[in-house]
N, C-alpha and C positions, 0 to 999 in steps of 0.2 A: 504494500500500500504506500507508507512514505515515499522506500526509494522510488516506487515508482512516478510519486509526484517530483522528486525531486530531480530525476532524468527529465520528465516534462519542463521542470522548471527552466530547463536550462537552452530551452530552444527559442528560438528566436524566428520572427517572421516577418518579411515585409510587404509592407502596406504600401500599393501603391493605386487601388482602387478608389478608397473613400476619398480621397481629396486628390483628382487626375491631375499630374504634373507636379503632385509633391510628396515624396516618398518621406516612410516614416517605417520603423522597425518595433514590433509589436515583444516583449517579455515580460518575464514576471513581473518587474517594476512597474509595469505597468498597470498589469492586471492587480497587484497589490495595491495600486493607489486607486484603482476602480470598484475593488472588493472595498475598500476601508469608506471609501463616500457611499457606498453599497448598506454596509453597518451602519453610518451615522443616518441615512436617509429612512430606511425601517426606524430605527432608533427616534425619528423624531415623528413617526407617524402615532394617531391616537390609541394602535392595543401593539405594540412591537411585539414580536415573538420572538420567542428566546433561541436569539443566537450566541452565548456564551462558547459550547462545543466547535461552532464556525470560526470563532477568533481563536481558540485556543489551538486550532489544527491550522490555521493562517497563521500567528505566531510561531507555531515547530518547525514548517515550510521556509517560512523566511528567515528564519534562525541559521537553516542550512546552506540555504542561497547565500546570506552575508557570508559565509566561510569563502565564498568563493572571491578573491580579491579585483579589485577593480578592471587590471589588465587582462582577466579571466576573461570579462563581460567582453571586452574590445574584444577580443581573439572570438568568442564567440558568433559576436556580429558581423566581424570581419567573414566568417563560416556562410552565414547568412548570407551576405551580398555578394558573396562566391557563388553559393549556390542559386541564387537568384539572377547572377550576370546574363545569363542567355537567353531566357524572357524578359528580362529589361537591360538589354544591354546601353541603349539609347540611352536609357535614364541612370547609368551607375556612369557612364563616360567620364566624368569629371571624377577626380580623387578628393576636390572638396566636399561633395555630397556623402561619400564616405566618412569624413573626419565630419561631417554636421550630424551625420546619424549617432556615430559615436559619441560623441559631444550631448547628445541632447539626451541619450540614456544615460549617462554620468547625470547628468544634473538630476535627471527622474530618480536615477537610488539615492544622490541627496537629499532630495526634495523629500521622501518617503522614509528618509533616514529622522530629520528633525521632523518630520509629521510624529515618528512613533517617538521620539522623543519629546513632543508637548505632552502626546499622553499618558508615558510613566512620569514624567515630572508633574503631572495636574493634581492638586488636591484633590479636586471634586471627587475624583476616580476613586477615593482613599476614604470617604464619608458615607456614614450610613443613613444620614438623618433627610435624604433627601426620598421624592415621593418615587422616584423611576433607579434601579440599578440599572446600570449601563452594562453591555457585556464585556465593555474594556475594565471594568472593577473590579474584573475574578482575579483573586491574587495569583492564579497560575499564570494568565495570560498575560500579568502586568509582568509578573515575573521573565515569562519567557520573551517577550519584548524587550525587558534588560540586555536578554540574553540578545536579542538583535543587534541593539545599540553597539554593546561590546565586541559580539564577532565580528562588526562591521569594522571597528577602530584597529582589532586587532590583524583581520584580513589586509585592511587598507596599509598599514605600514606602524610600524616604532614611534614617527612623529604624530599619527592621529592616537595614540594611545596616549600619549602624554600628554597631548593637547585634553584630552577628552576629560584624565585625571586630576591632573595639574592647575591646566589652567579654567577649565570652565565647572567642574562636581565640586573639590576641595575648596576655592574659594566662595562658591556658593550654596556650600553644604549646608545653612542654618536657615536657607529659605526653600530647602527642596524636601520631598516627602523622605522620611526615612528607611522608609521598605525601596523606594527606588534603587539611593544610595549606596545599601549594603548588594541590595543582588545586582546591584550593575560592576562592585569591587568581586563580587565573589566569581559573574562570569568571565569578567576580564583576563583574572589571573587561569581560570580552568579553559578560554580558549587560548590563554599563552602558551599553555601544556600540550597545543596539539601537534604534533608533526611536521605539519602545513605551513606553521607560524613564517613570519619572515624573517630574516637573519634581524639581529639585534633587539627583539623583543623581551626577548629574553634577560635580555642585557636594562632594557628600559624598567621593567618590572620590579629588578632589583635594586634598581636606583629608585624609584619609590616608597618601597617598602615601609620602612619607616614613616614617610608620609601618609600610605595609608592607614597604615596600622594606630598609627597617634592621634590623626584628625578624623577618620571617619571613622572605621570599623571600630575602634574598641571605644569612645562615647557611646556612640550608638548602639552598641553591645549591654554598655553597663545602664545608660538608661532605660533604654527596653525591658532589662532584666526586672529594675525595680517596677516597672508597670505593670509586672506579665501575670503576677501572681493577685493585683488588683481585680476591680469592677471592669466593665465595660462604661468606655468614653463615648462620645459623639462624634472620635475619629476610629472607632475600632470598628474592623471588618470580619465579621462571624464567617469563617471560615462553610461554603456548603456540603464538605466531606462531614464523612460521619464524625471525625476529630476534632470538628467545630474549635479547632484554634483560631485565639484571637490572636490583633494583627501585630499586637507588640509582643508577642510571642513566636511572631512569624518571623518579627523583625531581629530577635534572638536567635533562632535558629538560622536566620540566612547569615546571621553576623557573626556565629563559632564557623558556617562552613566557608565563611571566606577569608576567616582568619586560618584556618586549616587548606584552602587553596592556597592561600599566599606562602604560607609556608612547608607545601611542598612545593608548590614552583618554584622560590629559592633555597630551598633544603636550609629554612632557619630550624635551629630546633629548641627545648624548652631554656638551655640557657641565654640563647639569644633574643628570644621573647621577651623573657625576664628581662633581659637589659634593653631591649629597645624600652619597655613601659617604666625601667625605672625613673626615666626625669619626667612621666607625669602622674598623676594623682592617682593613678588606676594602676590595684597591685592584680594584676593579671591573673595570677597564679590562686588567689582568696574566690575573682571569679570565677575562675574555672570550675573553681569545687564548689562555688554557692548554686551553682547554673544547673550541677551535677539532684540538686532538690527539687528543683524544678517539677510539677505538676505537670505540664505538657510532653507526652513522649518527645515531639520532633524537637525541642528543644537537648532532652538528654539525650537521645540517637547522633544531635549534630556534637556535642560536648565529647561521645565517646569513641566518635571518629577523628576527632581534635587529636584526644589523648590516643589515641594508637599511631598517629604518624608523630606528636611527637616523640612519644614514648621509642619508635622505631628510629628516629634519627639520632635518640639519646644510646642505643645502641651501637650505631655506626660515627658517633661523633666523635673524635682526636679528644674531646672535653668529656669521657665517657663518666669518668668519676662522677666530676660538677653536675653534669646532666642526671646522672640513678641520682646522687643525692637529692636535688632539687624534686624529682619526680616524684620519691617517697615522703618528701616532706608534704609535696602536693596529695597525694592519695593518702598522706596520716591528718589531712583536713577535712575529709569528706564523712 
């Protein structure tokens, strides 16, 4: 079923019907920006019907296609207007109609880039008190949109990852939803870890680290924690699985697995943990094992995947000592 949407995904067609004498190259960026006005136009009629399952299978799809990196798409289109040369040879004669086709689907997975991006960063998406849930409000599908944003930064190259980090989440983390935040750091670092990545990635990640880990994920970690075990807010989103987890619990578990992605993708392990959060107020190591009481499984499932890779790297680490000790200190707290 997916792979086979996602073979489909990846073809491309040209149009040179609809509008006689101006060719245009028909792909999924496209069809994604026509499925998503598609969702908002149901969405604003008077009984919508629930298309939550259509975004959440539109979000896994596009999730896939972002891995594929931008010069992907050219070569692909390039395929395209090869294979189209002999029924319009007339109309592909110039080499600038080429570079215009290419050009204008670049801009379309931009365009569709910050589209999905307004709407993980929207509050509205995140509030329950309103009379219509939107089917972009499921926290899977906001989630798996994270997962967009980030394959997209990470496909595109080293400098959109850092950009994306650095200069536009990190400084304006105190006016962005916090479920965003943590699953857009936790995809980031788990599409850095793939294969495919492009040289220096890698390299970038680790020169963050510390960034992320001090300003975004471990705040956001330990706020979350103290709410999770509260009431329901007027910004908490009741989860529809039968685990009816709420959202600052959501926000907990997304925030131990991204602090457990980050740190296998730089192979930090518990001693270095501990020293990156010693110069701020967050003794890391206290939350690990308060998080470990936690009432919501997905919270302690993410907590005890944490503690098995580090626990795993305090084995392989040249600092094996520092790291058992630290570790037992950590499990004689819980």
């Amino acid at each position: 079923g997916l792979s086979f949407l996602e073979r489909t995904a990846a073809i491309y067609v040209l149009d040179a019907a609809t509008t006689p004498g101006k060719l245009t190259t028909y792909g999924w960026w496209n069809f994604l920006n026509d499925a998503l006005n598609e969702v908002e136009r149901y969405e604003a009629s008077s009984s919508p019907p629930d298309l939550g399952s259509h975004v959440r299978l539109l979000a896994t799809i596009t999730r896939r296609v972002a891995r594929r990196p931008p010069s992907s798409d050219r070569r692909l289109i390039g395929t395209c207007l090869a294979n189209a040369s002999m029924s319009h040879m007339h109309l592909l004669a110039s080499p600038e109609i080429g570079q215009f086709l290419v050009q204008n689907n670049d801009e379309m997975r931009e365009r569709n880039m910050g589209r999905i991006a307004s709407i993980v960063f929207d509050f509205s998406f995140y509030r329950t008190n309103s009379i219509r849930r939107s089917a972009f409000s499921d926290p899977v599908a906001l989630e798996q949109f994270c997962g967009v944003v980030a394959a997209n930064a990470v496909s595109t190259g080293p400098d959109a990852v850092k950009y994306l980090i650095a200069d536009w989440i990190v400084p304006s983390i105190e006016s962005l939803p916090p479920y965003a935040v943590v699953a857009m750091m936790s995809h980031i670092s788990i599409e850095a870890m793939g294969k495919g990545c492009p040289v220096g990635t890698k390299a970038v990640i680790q020169s963050l680290l510390e960034t992320v880990l001090k300003k975004a994920v471990g705040p956001l970690m330990t706020d979350a924690l103290r709410e999770s075990d509260g009431g329901y807010s007027v910004l908490e989103i009741r989860d529809t699985a039968p685990s009816g987890a709420k959202m600052s619990q959501r926000i907990a578990a997304l925030s131990f697995r991204a602090l457990e992605s980050w740190c296998r993708s730089t192979s930090t392990g518990i001693v270095q943990l501990r020293q990156i959060f010693s110069s701020t107020n967050i003794n890391i190591l206290e939350t690990i094992a308060d998080a470990m009481y936690s009432d919501a499984a997905i919270v302690t499932d993410a907590v005890s995947d944490l503690l098995d890779v580090l626990l795993d790297f305090c084995r392989r680490d040249s600092k094996i000592s520092s790291g058992l000790d630290i570790a037992q200190s950590l499990l004689g707290m819980m």
